[in-house]
GUTORTOR-322707 format. One line per 5 residues: number of its first residue (from 1); for each residue x, y, z of C-alpha. Coordinates in Angstrom, 3 decimals, decimal comma. Example, Ala and Ser with C-alpha at 12.3 -4.5 7.8 and 13.67 -1.06 7.14 Angstrom:
# residues 2
1> 12,300 -4,500 7,800; 13,670 -1,060 7,140 $
END
This chain:
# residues 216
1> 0,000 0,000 0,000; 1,534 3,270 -0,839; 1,480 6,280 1,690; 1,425 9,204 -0,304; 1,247 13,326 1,461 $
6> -0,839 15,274 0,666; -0,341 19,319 1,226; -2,913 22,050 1,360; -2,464 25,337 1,571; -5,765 26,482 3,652 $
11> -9,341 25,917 2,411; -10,681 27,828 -0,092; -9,879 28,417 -3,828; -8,537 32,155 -3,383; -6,780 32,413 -0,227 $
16> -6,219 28,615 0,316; -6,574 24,898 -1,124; -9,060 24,828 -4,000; -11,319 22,044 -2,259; -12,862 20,673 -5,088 $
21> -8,756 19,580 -6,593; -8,262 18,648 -2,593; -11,521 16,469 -2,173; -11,070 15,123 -6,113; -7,641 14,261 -5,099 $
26> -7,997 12,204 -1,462; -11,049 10,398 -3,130; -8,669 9,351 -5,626; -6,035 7,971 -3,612; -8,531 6,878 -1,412 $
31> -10,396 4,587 -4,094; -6,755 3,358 -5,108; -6,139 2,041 -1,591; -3,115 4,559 -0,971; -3,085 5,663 2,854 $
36> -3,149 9,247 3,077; -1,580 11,848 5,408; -2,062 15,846 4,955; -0,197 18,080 5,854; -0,117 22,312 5,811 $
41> 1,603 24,623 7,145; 1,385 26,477 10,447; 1,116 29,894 9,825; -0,954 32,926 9,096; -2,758 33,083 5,786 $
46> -1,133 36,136 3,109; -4,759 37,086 3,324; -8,477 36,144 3,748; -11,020 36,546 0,729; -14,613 36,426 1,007 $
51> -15,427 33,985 -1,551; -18,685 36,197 -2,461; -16,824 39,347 -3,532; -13,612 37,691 -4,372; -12,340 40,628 -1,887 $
56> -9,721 40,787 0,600; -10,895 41,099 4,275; -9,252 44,201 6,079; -8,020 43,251 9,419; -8,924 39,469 9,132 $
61> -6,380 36,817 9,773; -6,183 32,925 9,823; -4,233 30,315 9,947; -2,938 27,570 7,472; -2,971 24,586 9,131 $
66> -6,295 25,475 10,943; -8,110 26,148 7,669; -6,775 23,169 5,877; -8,268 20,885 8,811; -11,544 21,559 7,336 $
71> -10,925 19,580 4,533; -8,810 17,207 6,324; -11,469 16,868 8,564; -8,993 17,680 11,191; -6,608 14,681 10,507 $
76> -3,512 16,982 9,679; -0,342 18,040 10,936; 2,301 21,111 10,092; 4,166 20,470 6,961; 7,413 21,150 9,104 $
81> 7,122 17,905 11,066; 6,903 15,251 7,715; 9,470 13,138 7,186; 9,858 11,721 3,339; 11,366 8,511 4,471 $
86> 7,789 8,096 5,629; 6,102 8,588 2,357; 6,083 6,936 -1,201; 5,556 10,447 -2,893; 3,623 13,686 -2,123 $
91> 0,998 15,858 -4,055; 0,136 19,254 -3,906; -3,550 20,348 -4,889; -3,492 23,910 -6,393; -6,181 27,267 -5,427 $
96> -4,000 30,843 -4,797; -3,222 29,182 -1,392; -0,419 27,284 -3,102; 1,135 30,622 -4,638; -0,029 32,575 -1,258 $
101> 0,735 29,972 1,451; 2,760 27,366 0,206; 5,351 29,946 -1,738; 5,055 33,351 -2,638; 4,373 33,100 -6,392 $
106> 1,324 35,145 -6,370; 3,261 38,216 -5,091; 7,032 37,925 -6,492; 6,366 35,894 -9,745; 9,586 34,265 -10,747 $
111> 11,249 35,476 -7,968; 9,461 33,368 -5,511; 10,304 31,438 -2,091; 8,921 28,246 -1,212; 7,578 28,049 2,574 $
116> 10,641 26,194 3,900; 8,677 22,773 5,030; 6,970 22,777 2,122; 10,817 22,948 0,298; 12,139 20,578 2,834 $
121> 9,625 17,601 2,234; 9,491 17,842 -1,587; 13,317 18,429 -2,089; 13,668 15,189 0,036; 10,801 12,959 -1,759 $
126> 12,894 14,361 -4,899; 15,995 13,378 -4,109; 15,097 10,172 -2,543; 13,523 9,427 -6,247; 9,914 9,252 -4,973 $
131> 7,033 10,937 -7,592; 5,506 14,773 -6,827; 2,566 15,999 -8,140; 1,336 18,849 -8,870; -2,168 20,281 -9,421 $
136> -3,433 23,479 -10,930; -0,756 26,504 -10,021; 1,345 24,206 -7,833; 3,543 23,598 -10,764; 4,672 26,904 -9,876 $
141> 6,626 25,263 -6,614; 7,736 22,523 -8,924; 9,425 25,017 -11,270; 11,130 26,687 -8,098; 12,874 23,617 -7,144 $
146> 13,175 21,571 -9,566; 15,854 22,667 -12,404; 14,967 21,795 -16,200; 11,483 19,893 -14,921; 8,577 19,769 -17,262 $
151> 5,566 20,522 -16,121; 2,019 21,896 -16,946; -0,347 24,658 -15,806; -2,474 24,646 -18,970; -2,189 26,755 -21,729 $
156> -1,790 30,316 -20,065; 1,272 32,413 -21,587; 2,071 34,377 -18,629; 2,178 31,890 -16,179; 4,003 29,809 -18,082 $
161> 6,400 32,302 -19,331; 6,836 32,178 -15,555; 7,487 28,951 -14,780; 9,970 28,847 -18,002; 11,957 32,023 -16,263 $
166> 12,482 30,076 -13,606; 14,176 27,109 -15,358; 11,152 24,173 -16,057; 10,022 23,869 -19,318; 6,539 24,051 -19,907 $
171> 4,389 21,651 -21,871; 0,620 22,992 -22,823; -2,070 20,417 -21,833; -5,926 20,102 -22,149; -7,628 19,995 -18,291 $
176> -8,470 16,372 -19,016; -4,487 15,174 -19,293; -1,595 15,571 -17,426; 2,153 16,250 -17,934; 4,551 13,456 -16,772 $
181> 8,469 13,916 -16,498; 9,430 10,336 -16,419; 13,026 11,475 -15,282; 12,114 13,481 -12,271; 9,367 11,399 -11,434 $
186> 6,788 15,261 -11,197; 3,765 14,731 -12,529; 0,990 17,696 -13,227; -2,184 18,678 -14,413; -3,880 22,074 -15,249 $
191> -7,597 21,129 -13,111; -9,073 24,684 -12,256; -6,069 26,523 -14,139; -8,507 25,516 -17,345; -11,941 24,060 -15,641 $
196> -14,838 24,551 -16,435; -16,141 22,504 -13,483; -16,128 19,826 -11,269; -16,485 16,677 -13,860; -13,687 18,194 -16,378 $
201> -10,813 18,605 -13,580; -11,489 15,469 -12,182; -10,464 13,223 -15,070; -7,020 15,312 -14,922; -6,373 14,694 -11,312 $
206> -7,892 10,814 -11,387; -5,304 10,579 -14,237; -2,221 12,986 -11,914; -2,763 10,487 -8,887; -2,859 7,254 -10,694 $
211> 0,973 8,299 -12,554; 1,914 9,381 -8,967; 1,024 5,971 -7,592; 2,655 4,593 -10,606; 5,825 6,029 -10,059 $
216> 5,715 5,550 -6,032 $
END
């Protein structure tokens, strides 16, 4: 049985984890008989949206980890304390939390930092040979850390232009398939970077978690 991580970035498609990828994804791996653990990490939000308005809240704050147990269902622990020996590979569902939270992408392009657990387990699960993958704008972490990686986030130019600056080498792809780098075992899939809805990014990330399980 394969033990794969799983890493959100908070709960909610533009300040956190986009929960229909997250939900698609642990039903996935779930139905495959992998055992699951998630993980976030454990600290403030960049910001909190009202997901009526698409607005920022002024003076509103929450936390990671705390919002990510809602789709975890409170099974979770900070992203600092996983261990890749544990795990057979890891994958990261996408929403702004993963260019907010999980690096800073959303606000330095390019020029962005990966939150340092987040860098720590997937460097590891790299370098031990064990698959990543990567949903939506998570490529964007993928790019980061992993030099000359191919990856997907759909067909946008400017987010792939992106992800290209920073060294990966970007592959368009339809929101039903999925981009696999045989080599460095990353696998991703545009999902809610293309949508429309629930039914069309599902196929992707059925299709991203059966190569990751392939590769574990």
């Amino acid at each position: 049985m394969a033990r794969i991580a799983v890493v959100l970035s908070g709960c909610g498609y533009l300040d956190g984890a986009e929960i229909h990828e997250s939900v698609i994804t642990l039903l996935a791996l779930d139905q495959a008989g992998a055992e699951v653990a998630c993980f976030a990490p454990d600290k403030p939000q960049l910001d909190v949206v009202d997901h009526r308005t698409g607005t920022a809240v002024s003076g509103e704050g929450r936390n990671v980890l705390a919002e990510a147990a809602r789709i975890a269902r409170g099974e979770i622990r900070d992203v600092a304390l996983a261990k890749a020996d544990d795990y057979d590979g890891v994958i990261l569902p996408g929403g702004f939390g993963a260019a907010k939270n999980l690096s800073s992408f959303a606000t330095q392009g390019a020029d962005c930092a990966v939150d340092a657990g987040v860098e720590k387990l997937l460097r590891d699960i790299h370098e031990a040979g064990k698959p990543v993958g990567l949903i939506c704008i998570a490529p964007a972490i993928g790019a980061r850390l992993f030099p000359d990686v191919e990856l997907t986030i759909g067909s946008d130019p400017d987010t792939a232009g992106a992800l290209e600056q920073m060294g990966a080498h970007h592959k368009n792809c339809p929101v039903e398939g999925y981009v696999c780098d045989e080599k460095a075992k990353v696998v991703s899939c545009p999902a809610y970077m293309l949508g429309p809805g629930i039914k069309d990014v599902a196929v992707g990330i059925e299709g991203l978690v059966q190569e990751v399980l392939r590769l574990a």
